[in-house]
C-alpha positions in Angstrom: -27.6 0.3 -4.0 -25.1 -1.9 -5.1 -24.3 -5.4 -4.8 -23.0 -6.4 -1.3 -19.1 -6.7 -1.8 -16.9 -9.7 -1.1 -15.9 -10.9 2.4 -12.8 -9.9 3.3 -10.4 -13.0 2.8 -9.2 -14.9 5.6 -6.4 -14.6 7.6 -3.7 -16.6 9.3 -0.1 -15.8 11.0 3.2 -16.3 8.7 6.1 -15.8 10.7 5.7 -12.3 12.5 3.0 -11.4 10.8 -1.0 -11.5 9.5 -1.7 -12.3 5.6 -4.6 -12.4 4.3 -4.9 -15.1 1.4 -7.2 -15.8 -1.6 -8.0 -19.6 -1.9 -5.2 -21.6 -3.5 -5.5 -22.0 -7.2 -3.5 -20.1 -9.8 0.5 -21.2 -9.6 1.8 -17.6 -10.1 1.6 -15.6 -6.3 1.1 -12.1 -6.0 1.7 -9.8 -2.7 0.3 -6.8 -1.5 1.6 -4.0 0.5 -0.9 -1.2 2.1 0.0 2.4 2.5 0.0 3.9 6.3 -3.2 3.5 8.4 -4.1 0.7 6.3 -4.0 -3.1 6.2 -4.9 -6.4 4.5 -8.2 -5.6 3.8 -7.6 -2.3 1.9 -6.6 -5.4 -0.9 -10.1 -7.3 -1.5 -11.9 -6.1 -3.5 -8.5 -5.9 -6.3 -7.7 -9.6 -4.8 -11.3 -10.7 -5.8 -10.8 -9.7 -9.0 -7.5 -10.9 -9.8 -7.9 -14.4 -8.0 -8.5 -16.5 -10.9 -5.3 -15.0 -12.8 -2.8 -15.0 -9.3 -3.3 -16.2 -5.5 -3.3 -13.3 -3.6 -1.3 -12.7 -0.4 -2.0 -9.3 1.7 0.2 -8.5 4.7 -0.8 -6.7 7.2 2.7 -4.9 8.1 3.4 -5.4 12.1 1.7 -3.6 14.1 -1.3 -3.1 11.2 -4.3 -5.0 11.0 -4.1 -8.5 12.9 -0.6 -7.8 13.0 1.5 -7.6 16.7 3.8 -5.2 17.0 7.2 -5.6 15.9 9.5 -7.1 19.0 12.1 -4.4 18.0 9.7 -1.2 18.2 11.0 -1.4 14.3 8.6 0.6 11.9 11.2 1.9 9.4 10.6 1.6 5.6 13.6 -0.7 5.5 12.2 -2.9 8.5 8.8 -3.2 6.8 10.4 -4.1 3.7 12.4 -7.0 5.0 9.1 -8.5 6.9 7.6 -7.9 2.6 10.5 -10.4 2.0 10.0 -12.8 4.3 6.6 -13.3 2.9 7.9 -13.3 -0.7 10.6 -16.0 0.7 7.5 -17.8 2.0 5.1 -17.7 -1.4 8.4 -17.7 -3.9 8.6 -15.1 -6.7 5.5 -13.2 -6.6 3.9 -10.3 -8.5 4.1 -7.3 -5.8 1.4 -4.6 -5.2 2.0 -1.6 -3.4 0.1 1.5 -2.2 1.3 4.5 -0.7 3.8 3.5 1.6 3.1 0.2 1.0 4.6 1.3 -2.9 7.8 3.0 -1.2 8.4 -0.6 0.9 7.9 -2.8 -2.8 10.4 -0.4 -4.6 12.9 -1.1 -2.0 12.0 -4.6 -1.6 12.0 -5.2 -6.0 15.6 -3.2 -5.6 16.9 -5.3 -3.2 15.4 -9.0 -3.8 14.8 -8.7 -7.7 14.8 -12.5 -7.5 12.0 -12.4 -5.7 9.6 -9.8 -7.6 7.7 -10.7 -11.1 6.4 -7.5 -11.9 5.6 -4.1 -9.9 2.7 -3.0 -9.4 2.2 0.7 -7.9 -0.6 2.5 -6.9 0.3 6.3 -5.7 3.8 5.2 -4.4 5.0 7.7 -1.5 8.0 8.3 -3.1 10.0 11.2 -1.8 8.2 14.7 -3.1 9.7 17.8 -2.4 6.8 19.4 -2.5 4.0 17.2 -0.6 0.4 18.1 -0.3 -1.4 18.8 2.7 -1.8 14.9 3.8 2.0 14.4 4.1 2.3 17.5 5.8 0.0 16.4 8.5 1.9 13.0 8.5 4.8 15.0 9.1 3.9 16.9 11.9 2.7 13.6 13.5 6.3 12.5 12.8 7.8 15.2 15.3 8.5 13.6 18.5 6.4 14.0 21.5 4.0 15.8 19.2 3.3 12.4 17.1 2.3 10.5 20.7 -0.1 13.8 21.4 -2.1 14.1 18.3 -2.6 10.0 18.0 -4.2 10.0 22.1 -5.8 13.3 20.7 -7.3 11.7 18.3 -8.5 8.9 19.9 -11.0 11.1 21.6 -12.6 12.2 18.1 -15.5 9.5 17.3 -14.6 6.9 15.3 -17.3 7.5 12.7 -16.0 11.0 11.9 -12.8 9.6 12.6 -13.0 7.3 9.5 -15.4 9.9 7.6 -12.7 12.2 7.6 -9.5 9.4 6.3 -12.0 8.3 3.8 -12.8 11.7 2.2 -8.9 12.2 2.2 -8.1 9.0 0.4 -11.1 8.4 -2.1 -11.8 11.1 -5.2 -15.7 10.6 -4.2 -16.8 9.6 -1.2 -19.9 8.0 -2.8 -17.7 5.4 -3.9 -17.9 3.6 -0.1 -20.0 0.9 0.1 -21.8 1.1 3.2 -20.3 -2.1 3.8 -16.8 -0.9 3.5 -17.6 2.1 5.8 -18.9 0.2 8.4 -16.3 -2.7 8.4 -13.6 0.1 8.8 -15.4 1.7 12.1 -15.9 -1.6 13.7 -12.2 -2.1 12.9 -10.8 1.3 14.2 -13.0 0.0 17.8 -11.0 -3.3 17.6 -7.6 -1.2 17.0 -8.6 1.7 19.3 -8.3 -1.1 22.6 -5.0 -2.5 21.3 -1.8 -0.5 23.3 0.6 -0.3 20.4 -1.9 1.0 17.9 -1.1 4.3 17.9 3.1 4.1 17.9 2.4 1.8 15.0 0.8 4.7 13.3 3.5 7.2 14.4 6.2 4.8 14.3 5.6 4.2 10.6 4.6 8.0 10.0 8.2 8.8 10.9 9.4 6.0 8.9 8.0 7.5 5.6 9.8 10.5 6.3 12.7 9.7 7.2 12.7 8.5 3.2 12.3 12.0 2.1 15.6 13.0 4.0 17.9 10.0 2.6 20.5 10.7 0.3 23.0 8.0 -1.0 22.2 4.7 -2.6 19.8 3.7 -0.3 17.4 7.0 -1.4 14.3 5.5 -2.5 14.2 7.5 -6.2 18.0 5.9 -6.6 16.4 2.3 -5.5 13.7 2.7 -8.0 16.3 3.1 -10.8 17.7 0.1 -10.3 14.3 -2.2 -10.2 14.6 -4.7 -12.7 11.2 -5.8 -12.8 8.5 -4.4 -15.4 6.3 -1.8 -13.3 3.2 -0.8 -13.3 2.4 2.9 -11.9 -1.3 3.9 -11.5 -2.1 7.5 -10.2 -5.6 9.1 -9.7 -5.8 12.7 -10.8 -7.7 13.8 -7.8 -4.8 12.1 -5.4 -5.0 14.5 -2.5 -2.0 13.0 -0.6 0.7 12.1 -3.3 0.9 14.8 -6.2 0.2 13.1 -9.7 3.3 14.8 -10.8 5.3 12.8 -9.4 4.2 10.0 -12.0 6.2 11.6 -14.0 9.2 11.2 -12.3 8.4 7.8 -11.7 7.8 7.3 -15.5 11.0 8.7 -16.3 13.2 6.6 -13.4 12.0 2.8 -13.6 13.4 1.1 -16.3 10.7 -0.8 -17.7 7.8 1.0 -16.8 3.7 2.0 -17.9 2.2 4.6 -16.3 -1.9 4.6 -16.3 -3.6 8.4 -15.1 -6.9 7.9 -13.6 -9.5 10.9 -14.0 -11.8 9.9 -11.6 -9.6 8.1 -8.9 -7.9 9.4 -5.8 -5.2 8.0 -3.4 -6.6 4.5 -3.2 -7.7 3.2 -6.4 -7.7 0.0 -5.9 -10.1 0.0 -3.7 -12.1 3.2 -6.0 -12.3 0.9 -9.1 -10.6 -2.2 -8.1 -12.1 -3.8 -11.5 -9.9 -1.0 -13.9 -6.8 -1.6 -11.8 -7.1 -5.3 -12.1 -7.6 -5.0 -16.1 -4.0 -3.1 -15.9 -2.4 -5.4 -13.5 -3.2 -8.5 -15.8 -2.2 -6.9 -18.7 1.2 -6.2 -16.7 1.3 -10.0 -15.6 0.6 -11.2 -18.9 3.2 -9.7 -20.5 5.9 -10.9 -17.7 4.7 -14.5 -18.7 5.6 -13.6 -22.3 9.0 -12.1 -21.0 7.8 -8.5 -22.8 8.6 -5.1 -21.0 5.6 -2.8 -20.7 5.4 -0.2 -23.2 4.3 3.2 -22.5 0.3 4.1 -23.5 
């Protein structure tokens, strides 16, 4: 068996919401943004590796993780995105991580605030897909109203081991790859969640924010916002992505400006947390050339 992973890092309240911080030591802050059904934790094991290159900050968006509810009933990409700039207000120009939805809400918050974003860094961005695989089609559905609310108090009466058995064998290529750590951290974590009232509108809430994304046209359409990031990017896709089509990183490739994009053979949806050691390699090779004030070049 291997090792016993890293604690997850500690958390404290920053305004409206829950972040999750490596101790203070490196000057240049990074921030990072998890997908939907996720939270602060989904970070460790990446912020572990990268914390003697950048101090790590992970949110949990409201109503995620540790994270109350927004007052507003808010769960829009745009509303998430603006609580991603509060904390980037709060730690100064930062390096921004995103995954999954998390990557939609930094490529609107890099458009909007590029004085506030270093670099990006993207890991399977949910980027508007005319085409989406099976996992967005079930997000979908849960995005329909009335039928959302039904399927998340459905759910709840589905265990919560097979419950998280099932999200993990969506997300990861192998499920192998969880430590048993990891696997029982995130049952004892769906319990806490599963006795919280707003837990399941956050879910839907947030489900129908994502969507909403694929239907906007105009400036504000997210593939139009990713055009005009300034920032040198980062995208990372794994080949066996089940949720977010690794076509798409070719669209992405062809729409940032300054932009490397990194195929992973053996990774899925969620490879930071798959092989949190590659993904860190790439991210300091990213923040290493922003220090130097060199765009990334394609490999």
């Amino acid at each position: 068996m291997t090792a016993e992973p890293v604690p997850h890092w500690p958390g404290r309240m920053i305004g409206p919401v829950h972040v999750r911080s490596t101790p203070e030591g490196p000057a240049e802050q990074a921030v990072f943004v998890h997908g939907l059904a996720g939270s602060a934790t989904n970070w460790t094991d990446l912020m572990d590796e990268l914390k003697d290159t950048v101090t790590g900050h992970a949110i949990d968006l409201p109503g995620a993780g540790f994270s109350p509810a927004p007052a507003d009933g808010d769960y829009s990409v745009a509303a998430h995105s603006n609580v991603v700039i509060g904390l980037l207000e709060h730690t100064g120009p930062a390096h921004l991580f995103g995954n999954s939805m998390g990557g939609a809400i930094s490529v609107r918050v890099a458009a909007q605030r590029p004085d506030l974003v270093r670099s990006l860094t993207l890991i399977s961005p949910a980027l508007p897909d005319l085409l989406p695989r099976y996992g967005p089609i079930r997000v979908a559905a849960a995005a329909i109203p009335r039928l959302g609310e039904w399927v998340a108090d459905r759910l709840r009466l589905v265990p919560v081991e097979q419950r998280i058995t099932a999200s993990m064998a969506m997300v990861y290529a192998d499920m192998r790859a969880v430590h048993p750590v990891r696997l029982r951290d995130a049952i004892e974590e769906q319990r806490r969640r599963d006795e919280l009232p707003y837990a399941g509108q956050a879910i839907v809430g947030s489900a129908r924010g994502i969507v909403s994304e694929y239907f906007r046209r105009g400036e504000e359409n997210l593939w139009r916002q990713a055009a005009k990031v300034k920032a040198p990017t980062l995208i990372i896709h794994g080949r066996h992505d089940r949720l977010v089509r690794p076509a798409m990183a070719k669209k992405a490739y062809r729409t940032f400006r300054q932009v490397r994009l990194v195929l992973l053979p053996t990774a899925g949806h969620v490879a930071m947390m798959e092989m949190p050691r590659v993904v860190a390699a790439e991210a300091r090779r990213l923040i290493s050339e922003t220090r130097l004030g060199n765009a990334p070049l394609p490999s």
